[in-house]
C-alpha positions as CSV (number, residue, x, y, z in Angstrom):
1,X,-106.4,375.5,68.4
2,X,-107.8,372.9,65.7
3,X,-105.7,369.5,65.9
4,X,-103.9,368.5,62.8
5,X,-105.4,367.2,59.7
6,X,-105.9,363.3,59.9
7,X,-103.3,362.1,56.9
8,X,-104.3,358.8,57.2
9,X,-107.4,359.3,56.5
10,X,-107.1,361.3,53.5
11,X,-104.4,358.8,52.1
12,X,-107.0,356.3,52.3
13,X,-110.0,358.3,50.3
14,X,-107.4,359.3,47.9
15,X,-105.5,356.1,47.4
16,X,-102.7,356.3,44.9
17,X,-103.6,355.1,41.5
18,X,-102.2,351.5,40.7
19,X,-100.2,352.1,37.3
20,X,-102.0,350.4,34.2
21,X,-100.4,347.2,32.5
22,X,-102.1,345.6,30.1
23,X,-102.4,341.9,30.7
24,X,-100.5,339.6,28.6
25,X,-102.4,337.7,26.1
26,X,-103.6,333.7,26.6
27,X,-100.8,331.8,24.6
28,X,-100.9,328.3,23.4
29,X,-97.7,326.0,23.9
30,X,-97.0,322.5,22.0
31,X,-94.6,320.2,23.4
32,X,-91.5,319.5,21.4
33,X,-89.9,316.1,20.9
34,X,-86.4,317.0,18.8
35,X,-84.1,319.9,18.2
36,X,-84.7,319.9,14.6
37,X,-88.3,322.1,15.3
38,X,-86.3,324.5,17.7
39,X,-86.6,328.1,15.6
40,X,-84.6,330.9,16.6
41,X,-86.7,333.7,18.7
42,X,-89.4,331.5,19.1
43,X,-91.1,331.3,23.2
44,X,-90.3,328.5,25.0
45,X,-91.8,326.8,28.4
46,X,-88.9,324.7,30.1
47,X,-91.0,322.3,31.8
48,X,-90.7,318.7,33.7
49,X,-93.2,316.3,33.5
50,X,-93.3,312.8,31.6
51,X,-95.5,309.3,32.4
52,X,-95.3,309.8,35.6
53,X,-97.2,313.4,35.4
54,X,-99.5,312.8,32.4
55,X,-102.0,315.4,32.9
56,X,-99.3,317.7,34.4
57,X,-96.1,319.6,34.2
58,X,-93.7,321.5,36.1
59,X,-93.3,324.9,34.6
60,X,-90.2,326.7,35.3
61,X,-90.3,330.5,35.4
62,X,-88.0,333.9,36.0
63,X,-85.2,333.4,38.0
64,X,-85.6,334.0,42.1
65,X,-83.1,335.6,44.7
66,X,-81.4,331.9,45.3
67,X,-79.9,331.2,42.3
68,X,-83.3,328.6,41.0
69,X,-86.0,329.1,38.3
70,X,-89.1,328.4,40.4
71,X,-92.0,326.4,39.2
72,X,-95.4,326.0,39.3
73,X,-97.4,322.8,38.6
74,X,-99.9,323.8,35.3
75,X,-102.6,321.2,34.1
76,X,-102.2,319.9,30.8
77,X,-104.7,320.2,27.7
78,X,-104.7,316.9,26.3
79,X,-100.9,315.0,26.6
80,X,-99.3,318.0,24.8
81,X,-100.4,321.5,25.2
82,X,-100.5,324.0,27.4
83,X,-102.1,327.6,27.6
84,X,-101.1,330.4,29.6
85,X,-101.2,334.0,30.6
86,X,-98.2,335.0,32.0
87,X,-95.3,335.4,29.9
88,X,-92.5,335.1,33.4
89,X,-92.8,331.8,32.5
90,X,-92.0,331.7,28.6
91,X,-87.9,332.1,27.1
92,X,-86.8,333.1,24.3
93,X,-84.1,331.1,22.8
94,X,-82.0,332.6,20.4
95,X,-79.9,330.7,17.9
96,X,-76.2,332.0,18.5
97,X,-73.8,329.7,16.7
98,X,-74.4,326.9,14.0
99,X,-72.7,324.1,12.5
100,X,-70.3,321.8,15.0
101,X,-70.8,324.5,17.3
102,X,-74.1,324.9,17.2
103,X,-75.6,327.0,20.4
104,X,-78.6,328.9,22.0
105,X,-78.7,331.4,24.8
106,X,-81.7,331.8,27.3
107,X,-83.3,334.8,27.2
108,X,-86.0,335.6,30.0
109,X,-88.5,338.3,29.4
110,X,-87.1,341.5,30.9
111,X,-84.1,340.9,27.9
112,X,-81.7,339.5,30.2
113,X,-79.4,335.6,30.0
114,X,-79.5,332.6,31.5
115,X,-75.9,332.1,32.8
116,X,-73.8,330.0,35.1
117,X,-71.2,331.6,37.0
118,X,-68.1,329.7,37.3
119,X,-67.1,327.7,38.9
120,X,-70.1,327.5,41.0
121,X,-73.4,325.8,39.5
122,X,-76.2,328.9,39.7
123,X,-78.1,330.2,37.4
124,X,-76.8,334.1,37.1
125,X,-78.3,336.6,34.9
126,X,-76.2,338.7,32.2
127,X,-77.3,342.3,29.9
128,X,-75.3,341.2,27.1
129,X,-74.6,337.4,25.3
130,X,-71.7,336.5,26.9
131,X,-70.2,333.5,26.5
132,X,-71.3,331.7,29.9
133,X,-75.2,332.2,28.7
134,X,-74.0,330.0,25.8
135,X,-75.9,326.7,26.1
136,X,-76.0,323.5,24.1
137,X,-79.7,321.8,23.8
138,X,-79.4,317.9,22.8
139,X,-82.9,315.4,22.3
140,X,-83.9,312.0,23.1
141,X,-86.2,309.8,23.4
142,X,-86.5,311.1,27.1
143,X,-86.7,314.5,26.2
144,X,-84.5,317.0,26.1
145,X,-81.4,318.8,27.8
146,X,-80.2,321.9,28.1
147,X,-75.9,321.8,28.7
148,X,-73.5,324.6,29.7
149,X,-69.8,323.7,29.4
150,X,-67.4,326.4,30.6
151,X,-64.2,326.5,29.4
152,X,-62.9,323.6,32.1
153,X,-64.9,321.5,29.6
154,X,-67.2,321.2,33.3
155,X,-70.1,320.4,31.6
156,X,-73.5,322.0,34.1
157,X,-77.1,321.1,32.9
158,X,-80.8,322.3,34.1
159,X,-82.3,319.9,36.3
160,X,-85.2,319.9,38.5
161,X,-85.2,319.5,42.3
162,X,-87.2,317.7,44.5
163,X,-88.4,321.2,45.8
164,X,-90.3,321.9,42.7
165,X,-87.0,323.9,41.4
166,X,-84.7,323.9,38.2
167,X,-81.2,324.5,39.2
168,X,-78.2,323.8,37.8
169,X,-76.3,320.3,38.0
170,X,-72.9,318.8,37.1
171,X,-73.7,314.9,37.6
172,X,-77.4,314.7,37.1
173,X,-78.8,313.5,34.0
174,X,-82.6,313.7,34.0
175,X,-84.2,315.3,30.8
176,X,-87.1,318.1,30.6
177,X,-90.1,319.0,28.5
178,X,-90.0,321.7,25.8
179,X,-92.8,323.4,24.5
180,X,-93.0,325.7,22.1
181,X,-95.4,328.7,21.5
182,X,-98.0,328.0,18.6
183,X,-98.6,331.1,16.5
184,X,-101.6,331.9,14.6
185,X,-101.0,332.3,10.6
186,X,-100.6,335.2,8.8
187,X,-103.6,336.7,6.9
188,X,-102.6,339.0,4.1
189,X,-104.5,340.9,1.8
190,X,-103.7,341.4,-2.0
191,X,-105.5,344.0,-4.0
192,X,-106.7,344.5,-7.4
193,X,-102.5,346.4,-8.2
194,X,-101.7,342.5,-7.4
195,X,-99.1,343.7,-4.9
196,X,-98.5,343.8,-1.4
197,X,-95.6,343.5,1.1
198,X,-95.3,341.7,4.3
199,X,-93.0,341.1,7.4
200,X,-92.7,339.4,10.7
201,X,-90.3,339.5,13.0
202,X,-91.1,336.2,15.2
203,X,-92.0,333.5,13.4
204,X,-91.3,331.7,9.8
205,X,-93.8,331.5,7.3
206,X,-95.0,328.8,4.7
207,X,-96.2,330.2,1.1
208,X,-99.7,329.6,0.3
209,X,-100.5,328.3,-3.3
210,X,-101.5,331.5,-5.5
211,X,-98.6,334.0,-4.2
212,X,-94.9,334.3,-4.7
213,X,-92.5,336.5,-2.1
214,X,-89.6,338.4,-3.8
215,X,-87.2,340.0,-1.9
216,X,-85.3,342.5,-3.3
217,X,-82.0,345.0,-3.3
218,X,-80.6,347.8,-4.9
219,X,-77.6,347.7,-7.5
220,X,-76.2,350.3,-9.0
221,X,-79.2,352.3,-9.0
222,X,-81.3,349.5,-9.6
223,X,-83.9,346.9,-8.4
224,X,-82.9,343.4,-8.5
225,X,-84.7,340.4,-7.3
226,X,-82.4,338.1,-4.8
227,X,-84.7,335.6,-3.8
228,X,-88.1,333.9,-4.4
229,X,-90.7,332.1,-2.6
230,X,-92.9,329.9,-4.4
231,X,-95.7,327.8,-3.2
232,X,-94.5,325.3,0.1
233,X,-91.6,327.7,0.2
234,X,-91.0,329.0,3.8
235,X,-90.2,332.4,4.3
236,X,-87.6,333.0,7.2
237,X,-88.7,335.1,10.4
238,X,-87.5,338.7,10.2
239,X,-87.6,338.6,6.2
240,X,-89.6,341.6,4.9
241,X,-91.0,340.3,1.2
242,X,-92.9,341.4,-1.5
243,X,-96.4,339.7,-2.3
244,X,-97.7,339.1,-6.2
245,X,-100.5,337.2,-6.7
246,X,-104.3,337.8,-7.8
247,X,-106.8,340.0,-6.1
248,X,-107.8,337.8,-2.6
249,X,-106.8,336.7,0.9
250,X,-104.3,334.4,1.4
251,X,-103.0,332.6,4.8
252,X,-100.0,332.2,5.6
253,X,-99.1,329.0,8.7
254,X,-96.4,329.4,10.8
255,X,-93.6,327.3,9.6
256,X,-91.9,324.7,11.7
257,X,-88.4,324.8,10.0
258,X,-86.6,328.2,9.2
259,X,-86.5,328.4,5.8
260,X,-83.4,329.8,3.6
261,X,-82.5,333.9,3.6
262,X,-81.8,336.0,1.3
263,X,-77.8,336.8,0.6
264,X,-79.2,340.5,0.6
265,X,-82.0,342.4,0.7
266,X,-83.2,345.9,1.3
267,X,-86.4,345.5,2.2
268,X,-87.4,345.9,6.0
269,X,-90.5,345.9,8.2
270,X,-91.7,345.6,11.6
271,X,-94.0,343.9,14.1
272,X,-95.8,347.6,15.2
273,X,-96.5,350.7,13.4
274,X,-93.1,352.7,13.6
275,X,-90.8,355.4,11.7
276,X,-88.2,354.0,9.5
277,X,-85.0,353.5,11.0
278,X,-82.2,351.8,8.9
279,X,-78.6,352.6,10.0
280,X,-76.9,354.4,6.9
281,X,-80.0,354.2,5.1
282,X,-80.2,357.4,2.5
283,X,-83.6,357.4,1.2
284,X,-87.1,355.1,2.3
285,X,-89.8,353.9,-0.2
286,X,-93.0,352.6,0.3
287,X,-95.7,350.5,-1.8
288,X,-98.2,352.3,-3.4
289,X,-99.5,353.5,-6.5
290,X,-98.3,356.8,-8.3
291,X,-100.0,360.2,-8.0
292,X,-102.5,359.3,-10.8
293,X,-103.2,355.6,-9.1
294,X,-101.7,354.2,-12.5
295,X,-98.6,352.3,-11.7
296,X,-97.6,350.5,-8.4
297,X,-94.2,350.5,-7.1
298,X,-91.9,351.7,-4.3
299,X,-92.0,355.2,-4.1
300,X,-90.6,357.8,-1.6
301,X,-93.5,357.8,1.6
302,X,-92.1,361.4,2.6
303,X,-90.5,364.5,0.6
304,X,-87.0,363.7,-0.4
305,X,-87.2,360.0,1.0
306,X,-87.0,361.1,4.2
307,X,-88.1,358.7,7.3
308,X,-92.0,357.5,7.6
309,X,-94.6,355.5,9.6
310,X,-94.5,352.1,8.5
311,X,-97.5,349.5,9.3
312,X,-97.3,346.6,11.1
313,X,-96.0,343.8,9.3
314,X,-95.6,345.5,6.4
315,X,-92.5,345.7,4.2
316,X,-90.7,349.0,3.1
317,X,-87.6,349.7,0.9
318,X,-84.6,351.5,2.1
319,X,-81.8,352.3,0.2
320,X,-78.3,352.8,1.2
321,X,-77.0,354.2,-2.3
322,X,-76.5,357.8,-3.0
323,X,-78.6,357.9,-6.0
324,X,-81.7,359.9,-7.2
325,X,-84.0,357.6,-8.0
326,X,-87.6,358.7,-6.9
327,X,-89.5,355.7,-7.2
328,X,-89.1,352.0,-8.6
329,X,-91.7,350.7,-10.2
330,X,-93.4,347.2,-10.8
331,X,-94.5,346.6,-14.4
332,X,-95.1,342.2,-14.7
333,X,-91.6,341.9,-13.0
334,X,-90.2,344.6,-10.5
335,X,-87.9,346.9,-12.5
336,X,-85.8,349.9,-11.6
337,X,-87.3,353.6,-12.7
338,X,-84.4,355.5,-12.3
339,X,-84.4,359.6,-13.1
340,X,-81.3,361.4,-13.6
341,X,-81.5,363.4,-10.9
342,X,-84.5,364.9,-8.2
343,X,-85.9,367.1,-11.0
344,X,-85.6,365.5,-14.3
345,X,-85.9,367.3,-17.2
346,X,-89.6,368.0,-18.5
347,X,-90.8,365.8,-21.3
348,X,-87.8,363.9,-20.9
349,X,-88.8,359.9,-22.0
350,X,-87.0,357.0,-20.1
351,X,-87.1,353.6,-20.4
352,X,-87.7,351.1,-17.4
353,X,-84.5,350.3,-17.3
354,X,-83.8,354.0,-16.5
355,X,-82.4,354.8,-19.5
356,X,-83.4,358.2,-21.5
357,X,-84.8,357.7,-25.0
358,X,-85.2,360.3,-28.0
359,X,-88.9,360.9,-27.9
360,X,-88.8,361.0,-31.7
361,X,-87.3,357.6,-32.1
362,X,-89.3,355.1,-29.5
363,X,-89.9,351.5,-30.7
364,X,-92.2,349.7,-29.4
365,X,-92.9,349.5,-25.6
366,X,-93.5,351.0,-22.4
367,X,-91.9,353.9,-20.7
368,X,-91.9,357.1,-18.4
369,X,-92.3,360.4,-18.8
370,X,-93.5,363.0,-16.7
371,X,-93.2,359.9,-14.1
372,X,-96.3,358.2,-15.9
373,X,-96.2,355.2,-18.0
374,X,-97.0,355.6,-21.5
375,X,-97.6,352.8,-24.1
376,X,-95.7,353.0,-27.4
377,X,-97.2,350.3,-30.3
């Protein structure tokens, strides 16, 4: 009888596979010195170092089994920067609550909240923003400190240890170093239409001379403009804009303040290529030209106005209304094309403004028919 196969042996010519992942990319960090350059959604390194680490800091990262954010001891470039490839030590801090009350949670990179669980003093981790993950961040001339205060006004703040750990502290004082990620600029392209759109969801950014951002939202069936970014303007993070300027490049830096939004707008985007999704959104435009590559607008990017892919940082239009308009289109200002309904009737003549027009009485001007722009003198 032949003995049995030798398992271990085969298991180690035919290894299992180690699952791909994609390392994360080398990211710059600038130290902070106040809270008025904190900007919602932004990556953070919590860090401890000062004069008496000049060319280093303590970097705190994800939180371990005990209860501590462990650190490791990274070499400074020059007195204030840092670079990096491994995001379990970078945060996101997300602005919750302004004003008086002004607050911030911690959130690590696998989406969950830096908490304290009361009454003790460790750090805990929560799925959702609950109100323990609520902290407040103060500045001095030391640096900075991050403060949780339960509702026993017991007031708990991150410290580091002598063991080379943040943990949390009800008596201790000492301050830490903040430094925040530094984002390359924007580069946007506007074509010979004039036009283009653009969107980022993590960072605000400062209007180049040459280009002004509109956002905009549907009325009644029309396109209005409700906000405008001129030249030094900054644009807020997450704002999805429209571009007019003259056929070139243009860079956009990263802002440091946050810039002020828009009451409302219907214009969306995001950071990857994706479908439209908009909750109760009815129909989706995109910017383009018209079938004859005559006028540019928003028009519908599928049949109907149905859901498509929209680019990376690019900005589409979705509208909530239950109205028939096909397409909106820009003519010097943006201006609402509206049709009276999904098939208009042939040779009918409209004005921008959406209005229909005897054919036989037209003053002077431009308008649609057939969906193409004709030129009345």
């Amino acid at each position: 009888m032949l003995p049995p196969p030798n398992l271990a042996t085969e298991s180690k010519e035919h290894p299992t596979p180690i699952p791909y992942k994609e390392a994360a990319p080398i990211r710059t960090f600038k130290r902070i010195t106040s809270t008025e350059q904190l900007i919602s959604g932004r990556r953070y390194l919590i860090a401890y170092g000062g004069e008496d680490y000049p060319t280093e800091v303590f970097v705190a990262k994800n939180i371990s089994k005990d209860g501590n954010l462990d650190s490791d001891i990274l070499q400074l470039e020059g007195q204030n920067e840092l670079s990096i490839q491994d995001d379990n030590y970078s945060f996101i801090l997300l602005q919750v609550a302004s004003g008086s009350n002004k607050a911030w949670v911690i959130q690590q990179q696998n989406g969950t909240y830096l908490r304290v669980e009361k009454p003790s003093s460790w750090f805990y981790l929560a799925d959702t923003q609950l109100n323990d993950c609520r902290w407040n961040i103060n500045s001095s001339s030391n640096g900075i400190k991050f403060i949780f205060q339960n509702q026993n006004q017991r007031k708990y703040r991150i410290v580091r240890e002598s063991s080379n750990k943040f943990s949390v502290s009800e008596s201790s004082y000492s301050t830490l170093v903040l430094f925040q990620e530094v984002l390359d600029p924007a580069t946007v392209s506007i074509s010979s239409v004039g036009y283009a759109t653009l969107y980022y969801g993590d960072r605000a950014l400062t209007v180049p001379e040459g280009v002004v951002a509109k956002t905009y939202a549907v009325e009644n069936g029309l396109l209005v403009n409700t906000k405008e970014y001129v030249t030094g303007d900054v644009i807020p993070q997450a704002t999805a804009v429209v571009l007019k300027g003259k056929e070139g490049t243009y860079t956009f830096e990263s802002a440091t303040t946050e810039g002020a939004a828009p009451e409302k707008s219907d214009l969306y985007g995001y950071d990857t290529e994706q479908n439209t999704s908009v909750d109760n959104a009815k129909y989706y435009y995109k910017l383009s030209l018209d079938d004859n590559g005559a006028n540019v607008g928003f028009y519908w990017g599928q049949d109907n106005g149905a859901a498509f892919t929209s680019g990376a940082h690019k900005a589409f239009l979705a509208v909530k209304e239950a109205i028939a308009s096909k397409a909106f289109s820009f003519d010097r200002e943006v201006t609402a094309v509206k049709s009276v309904g999904l098939n208009p009737a042939r040779d009918a003549v409209y004005s921008l403004a959406g209005m229909r027009m005897l054919p036989s009485r037209l003053p002077a001007g431009v308008y649609i028919k057939n969906g193409k722009k004709i030129i009345v003198k």
